[in-house]
MMTF fields as JSON, N, C-alpha, C and O atoms, coordinates in Angstrom:
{
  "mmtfVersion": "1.0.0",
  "mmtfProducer": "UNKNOWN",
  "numBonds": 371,
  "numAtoms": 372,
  "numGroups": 93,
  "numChains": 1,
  "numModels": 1,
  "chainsPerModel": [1],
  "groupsPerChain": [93],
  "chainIdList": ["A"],
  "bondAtomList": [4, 2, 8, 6, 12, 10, 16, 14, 20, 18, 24, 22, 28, 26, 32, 30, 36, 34, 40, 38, 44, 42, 48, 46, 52, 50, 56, 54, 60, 58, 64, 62, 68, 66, 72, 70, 76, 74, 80, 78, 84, 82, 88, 86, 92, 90, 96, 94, 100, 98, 104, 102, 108, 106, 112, 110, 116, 114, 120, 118, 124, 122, 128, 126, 132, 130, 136, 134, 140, 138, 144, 142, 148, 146, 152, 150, 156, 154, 160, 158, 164, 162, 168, 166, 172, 170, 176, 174, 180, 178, 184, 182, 188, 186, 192, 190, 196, 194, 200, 198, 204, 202, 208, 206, 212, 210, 216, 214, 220, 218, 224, 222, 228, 226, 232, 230, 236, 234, 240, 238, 244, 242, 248, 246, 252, 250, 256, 254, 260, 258, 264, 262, 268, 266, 272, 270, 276, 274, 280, 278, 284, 282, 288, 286, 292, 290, 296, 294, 300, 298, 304, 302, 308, 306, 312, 310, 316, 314, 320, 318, 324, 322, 328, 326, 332, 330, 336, 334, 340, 338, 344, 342, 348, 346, 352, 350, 356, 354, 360, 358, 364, 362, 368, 366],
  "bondOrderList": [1, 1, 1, 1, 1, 1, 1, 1, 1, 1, 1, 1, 1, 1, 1, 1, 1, 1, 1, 1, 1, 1, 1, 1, 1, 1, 1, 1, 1, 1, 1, 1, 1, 1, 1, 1, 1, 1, 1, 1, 1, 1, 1, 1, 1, 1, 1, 1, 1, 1, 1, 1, 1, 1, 1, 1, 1, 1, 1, 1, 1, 1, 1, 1, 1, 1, 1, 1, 1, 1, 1, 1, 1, 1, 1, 1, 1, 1, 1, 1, 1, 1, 1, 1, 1, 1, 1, 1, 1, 1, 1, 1],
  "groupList": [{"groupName": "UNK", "atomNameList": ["N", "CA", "C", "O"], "elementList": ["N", "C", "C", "O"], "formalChargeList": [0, 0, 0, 0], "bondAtomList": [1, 0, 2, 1, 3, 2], "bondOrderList": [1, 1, 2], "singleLetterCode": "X", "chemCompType": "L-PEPTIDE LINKING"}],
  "groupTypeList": [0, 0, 0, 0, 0, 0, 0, 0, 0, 0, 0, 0, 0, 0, 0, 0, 0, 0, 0, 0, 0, 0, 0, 0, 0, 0, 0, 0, 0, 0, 0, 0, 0, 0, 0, 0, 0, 0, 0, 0, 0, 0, 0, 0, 0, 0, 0, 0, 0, 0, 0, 0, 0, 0, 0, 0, 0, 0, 0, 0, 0, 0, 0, 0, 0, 0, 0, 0, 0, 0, 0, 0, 0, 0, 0, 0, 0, 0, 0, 0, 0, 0, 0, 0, 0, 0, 0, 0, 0, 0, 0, 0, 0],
  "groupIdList": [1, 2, 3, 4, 5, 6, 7, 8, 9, 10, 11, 12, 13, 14, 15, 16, 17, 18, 19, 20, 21, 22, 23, 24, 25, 26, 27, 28, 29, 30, 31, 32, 33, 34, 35, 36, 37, 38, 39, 40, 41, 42, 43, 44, 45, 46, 47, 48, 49, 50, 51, 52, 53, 54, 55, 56, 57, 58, 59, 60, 61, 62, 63, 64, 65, 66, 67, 68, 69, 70, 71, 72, 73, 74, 75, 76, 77, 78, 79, 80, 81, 82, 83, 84, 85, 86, 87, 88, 89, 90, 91, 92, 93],
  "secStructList": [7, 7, 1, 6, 6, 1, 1, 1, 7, 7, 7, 7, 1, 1, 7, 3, 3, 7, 7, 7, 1, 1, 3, 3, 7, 3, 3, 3, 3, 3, 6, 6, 6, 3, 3, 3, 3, 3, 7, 7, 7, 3, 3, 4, 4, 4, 3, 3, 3, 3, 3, 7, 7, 7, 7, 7, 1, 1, 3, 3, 3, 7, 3, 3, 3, 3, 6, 6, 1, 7, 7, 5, 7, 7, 3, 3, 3, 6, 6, 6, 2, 2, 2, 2, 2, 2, 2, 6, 1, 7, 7, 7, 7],
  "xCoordList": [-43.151, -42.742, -43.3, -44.457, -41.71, -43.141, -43.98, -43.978, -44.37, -44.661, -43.877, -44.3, -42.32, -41.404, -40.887, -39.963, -41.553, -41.011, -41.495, -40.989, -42.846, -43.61, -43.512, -44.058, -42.521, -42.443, -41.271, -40.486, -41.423, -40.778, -38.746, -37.739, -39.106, -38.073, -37.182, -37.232, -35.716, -34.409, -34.185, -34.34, -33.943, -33.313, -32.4, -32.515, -31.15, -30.211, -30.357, -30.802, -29.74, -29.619, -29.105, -29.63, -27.823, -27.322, -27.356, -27.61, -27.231, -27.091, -26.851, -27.363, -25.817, -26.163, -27.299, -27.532, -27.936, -29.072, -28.155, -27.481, -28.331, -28.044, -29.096, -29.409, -29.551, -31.128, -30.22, -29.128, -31.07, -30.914, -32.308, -33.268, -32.431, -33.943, -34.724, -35.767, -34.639, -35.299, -35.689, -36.89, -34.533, -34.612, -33.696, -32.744, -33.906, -33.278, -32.043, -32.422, -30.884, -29.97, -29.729, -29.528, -29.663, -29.252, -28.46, -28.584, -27.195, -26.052, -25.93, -25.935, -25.83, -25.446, -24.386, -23.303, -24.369, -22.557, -22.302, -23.17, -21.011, -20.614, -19.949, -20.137, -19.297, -18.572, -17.467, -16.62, -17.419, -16.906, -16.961, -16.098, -18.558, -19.448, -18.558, -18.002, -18.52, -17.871, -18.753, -19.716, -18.641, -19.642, -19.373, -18.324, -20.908, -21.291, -21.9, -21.643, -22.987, -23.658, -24.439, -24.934, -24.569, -25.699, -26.995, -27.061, -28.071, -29.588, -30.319, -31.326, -30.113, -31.42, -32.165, -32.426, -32.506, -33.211, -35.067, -35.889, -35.069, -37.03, -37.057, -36.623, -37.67, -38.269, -38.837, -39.509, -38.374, -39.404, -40.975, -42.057, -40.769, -42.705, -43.38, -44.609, -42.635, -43.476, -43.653, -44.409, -43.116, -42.605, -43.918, -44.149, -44.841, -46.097, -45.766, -45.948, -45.271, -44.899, -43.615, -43.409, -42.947, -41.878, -42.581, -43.227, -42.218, -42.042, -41.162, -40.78, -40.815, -39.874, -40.389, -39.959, -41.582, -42.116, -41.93, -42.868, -40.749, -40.183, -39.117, -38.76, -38.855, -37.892, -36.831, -37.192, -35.596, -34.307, -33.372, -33.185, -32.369, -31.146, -30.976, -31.851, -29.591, -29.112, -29.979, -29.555, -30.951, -31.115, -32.7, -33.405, -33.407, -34.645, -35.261, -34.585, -36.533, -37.173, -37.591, -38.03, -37.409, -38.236, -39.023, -38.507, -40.392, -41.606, -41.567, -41.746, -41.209, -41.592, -42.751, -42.933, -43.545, -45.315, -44.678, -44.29, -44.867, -45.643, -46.549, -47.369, -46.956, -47.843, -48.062, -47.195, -49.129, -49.329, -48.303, -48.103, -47.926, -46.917, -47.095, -47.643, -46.258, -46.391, -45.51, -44.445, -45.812, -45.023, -43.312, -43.205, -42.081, -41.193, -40.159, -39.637, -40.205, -39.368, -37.906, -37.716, -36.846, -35.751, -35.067, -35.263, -34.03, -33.382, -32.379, -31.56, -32.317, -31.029, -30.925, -31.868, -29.69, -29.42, -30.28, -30.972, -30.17, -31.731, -31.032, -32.01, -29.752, -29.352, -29.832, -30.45, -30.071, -30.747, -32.046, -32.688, -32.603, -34.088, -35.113, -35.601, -35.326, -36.145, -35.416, -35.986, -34.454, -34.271, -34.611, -35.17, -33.955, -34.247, -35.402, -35.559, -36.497, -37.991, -38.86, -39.892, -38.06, -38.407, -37.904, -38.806, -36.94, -36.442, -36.937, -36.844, -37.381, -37.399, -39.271, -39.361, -40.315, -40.966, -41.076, -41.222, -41.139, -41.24, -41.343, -42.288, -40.423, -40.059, -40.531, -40.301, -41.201, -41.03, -39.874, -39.015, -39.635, -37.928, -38.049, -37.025],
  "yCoordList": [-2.372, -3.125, -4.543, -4.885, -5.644, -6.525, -7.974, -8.908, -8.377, -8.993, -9.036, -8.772, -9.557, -10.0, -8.764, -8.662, -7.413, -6.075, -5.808, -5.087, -6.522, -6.11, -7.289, -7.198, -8.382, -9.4, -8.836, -7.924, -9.676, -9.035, -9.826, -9.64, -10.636, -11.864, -11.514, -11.385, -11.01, -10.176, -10.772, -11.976, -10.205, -10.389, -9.308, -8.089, -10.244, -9.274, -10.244, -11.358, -9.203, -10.139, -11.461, -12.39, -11.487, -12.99, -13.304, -12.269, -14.161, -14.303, -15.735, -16.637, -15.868, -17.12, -17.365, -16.752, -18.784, -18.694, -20.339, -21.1, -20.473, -21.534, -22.203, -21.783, -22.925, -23.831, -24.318, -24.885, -23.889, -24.891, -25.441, -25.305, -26.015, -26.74, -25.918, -26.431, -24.518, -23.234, -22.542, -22.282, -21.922, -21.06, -20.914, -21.689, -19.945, -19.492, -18.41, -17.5, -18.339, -17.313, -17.205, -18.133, -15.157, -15.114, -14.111, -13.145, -14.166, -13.413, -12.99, -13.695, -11.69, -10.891, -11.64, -11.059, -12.334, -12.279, -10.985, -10.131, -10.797, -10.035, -10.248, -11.387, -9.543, -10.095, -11.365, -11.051, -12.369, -13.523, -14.371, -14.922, -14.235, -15.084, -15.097, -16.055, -13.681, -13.618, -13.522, -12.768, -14.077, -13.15, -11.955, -11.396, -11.396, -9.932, -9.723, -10.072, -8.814, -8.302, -9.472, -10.247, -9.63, -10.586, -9.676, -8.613, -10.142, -9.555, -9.896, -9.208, -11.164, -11.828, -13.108, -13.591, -13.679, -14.765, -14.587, -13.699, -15.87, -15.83, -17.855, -18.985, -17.286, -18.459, -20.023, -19.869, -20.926, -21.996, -21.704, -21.478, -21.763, -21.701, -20.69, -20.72, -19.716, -18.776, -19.413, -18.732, -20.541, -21.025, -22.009, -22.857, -21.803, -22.925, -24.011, -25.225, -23.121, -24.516, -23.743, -22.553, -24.84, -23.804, -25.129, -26.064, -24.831, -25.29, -24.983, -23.817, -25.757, -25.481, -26.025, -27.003, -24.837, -25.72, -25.507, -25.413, -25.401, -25.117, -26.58, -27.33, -26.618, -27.741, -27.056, -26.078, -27.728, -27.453, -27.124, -26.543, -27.112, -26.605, -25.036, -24.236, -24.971, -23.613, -22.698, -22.925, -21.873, -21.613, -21.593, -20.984, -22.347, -22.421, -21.347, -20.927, -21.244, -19.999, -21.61, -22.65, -21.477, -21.705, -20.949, -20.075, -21.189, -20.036, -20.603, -21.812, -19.377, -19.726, -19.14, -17.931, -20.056, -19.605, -19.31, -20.099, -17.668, -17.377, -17.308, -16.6, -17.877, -17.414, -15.821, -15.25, -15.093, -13.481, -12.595, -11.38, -13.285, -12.516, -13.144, -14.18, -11.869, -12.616, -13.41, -13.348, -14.421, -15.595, -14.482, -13.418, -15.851, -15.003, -16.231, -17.312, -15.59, -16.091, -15.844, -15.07, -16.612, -17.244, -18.13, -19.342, -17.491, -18.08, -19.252, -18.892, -20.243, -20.797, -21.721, -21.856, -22.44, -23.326, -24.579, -24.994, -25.192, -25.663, -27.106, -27.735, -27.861, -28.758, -28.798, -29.853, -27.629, -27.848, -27.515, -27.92, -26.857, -26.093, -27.449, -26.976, -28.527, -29.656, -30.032, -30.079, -30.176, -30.099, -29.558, -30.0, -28.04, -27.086, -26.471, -26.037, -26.575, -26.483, -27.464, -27.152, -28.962, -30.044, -29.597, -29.635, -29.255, -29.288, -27.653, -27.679, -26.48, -25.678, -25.475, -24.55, -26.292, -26.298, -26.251, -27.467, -26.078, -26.355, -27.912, -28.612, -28.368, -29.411, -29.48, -28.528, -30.409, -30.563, -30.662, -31.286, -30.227, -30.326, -31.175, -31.402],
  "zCoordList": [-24.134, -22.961, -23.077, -23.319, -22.742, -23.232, -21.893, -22.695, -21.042, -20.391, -18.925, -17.799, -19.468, -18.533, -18.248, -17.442, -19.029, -17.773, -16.735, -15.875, -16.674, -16.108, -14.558, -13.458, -15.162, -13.57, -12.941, -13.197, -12.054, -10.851, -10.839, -10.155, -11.954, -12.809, -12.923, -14.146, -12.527, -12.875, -14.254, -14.46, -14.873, -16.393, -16.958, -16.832, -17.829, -18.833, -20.05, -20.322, -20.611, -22.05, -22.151, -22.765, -21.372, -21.349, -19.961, -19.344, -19.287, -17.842, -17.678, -18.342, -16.489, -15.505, -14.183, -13.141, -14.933, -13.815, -13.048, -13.743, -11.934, -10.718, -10.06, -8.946, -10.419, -9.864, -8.673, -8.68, -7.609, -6.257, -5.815, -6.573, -4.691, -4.5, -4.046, -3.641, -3.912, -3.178, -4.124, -4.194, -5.381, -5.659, -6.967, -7.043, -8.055, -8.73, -8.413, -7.675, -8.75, -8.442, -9.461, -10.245, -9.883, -11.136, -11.257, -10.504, -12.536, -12.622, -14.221, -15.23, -14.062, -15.36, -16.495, -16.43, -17.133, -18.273, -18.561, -18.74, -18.618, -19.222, -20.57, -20.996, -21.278, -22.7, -22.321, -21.485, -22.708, -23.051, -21.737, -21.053, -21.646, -20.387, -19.241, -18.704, -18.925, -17.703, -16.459, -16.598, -15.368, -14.323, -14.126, -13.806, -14.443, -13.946, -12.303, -11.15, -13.167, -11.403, -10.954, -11.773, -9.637, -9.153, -9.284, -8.668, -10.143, -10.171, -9.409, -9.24, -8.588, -7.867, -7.523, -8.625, -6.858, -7.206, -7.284, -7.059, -7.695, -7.724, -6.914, -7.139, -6.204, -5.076, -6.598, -7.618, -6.206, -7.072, -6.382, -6.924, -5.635, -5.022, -5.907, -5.978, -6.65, -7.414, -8.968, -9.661, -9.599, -10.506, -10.635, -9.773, -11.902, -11.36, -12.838, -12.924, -13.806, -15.204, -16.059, -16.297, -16.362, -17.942, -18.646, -18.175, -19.805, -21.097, -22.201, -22.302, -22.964, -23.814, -25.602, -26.214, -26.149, -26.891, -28.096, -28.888, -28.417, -29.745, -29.858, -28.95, -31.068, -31.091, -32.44, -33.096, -32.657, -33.095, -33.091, -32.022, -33.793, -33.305, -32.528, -32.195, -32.404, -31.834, -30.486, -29.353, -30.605, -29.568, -29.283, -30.089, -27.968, -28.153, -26.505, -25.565, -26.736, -25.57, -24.471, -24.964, -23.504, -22.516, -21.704, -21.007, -21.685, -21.136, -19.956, -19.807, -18.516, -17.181, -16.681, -16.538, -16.414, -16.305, -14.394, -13.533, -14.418, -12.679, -12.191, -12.774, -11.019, -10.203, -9.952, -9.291, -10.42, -10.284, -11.39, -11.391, -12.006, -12.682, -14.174, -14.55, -15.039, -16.516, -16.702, -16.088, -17.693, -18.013, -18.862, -19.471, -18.261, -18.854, -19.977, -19.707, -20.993, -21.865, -21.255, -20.317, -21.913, -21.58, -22.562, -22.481, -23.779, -24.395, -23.948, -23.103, -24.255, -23.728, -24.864, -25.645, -25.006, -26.157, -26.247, -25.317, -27.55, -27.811, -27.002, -26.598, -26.616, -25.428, -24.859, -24.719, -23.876, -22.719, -22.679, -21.709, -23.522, -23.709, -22.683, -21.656, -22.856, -22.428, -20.708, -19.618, -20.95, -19.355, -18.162, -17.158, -18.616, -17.954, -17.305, -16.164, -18.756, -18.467, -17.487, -16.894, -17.461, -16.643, -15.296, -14.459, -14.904, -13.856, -12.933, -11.706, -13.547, -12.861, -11.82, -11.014, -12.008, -11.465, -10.033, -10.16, -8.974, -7.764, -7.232, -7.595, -6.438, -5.563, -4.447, -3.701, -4.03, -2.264, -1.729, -2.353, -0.776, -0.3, 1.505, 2.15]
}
């Protein structure tokens, strides 16, 4: 089992995640990135750092460090790998 079974983090193998200023919403793909099931969201307030500290092509991990929970890896293409990790921290709103 490895870390991110143990959070509370909805995860599938592939998924759509939706950043809003609250919160993560996240959705299953199915075969040929279709939407699947809705899994869930996770609050930003629980969200204390990502990083994205690999560099190169094709596909890179971004690590989302939780508050009380284990940190969860997160493939996404190595495009957005630096963005993504910038942007999912918690906001004042």
């Amino acid at each position: 089992m490895c870390s991110s079974d143990l959070s509370m983090f909805p995860l599938a193998p592939r998924m759509f995640i939706v950043l809003t200023n609250r919160e993560l919403l996240i959705w299953a793909a199915r075969r040929n990135w279709r939407l699947g099931d809705y899994l869930g969201s996770v609050h930003r307030q629980r969200i204390i750092q990502a990083t994205a500290p690999t560099v190169g092509a094709g596909w890179r991990t971004v690590l989302v460090y939780l508050a009380n929970e284990p940190t969860v890896p997160i493939r996404v293409p190595s495009t957005i790998a630096d963005d993504l990790a910038a942007m999912l921290p918690p906001r004042e709103i």
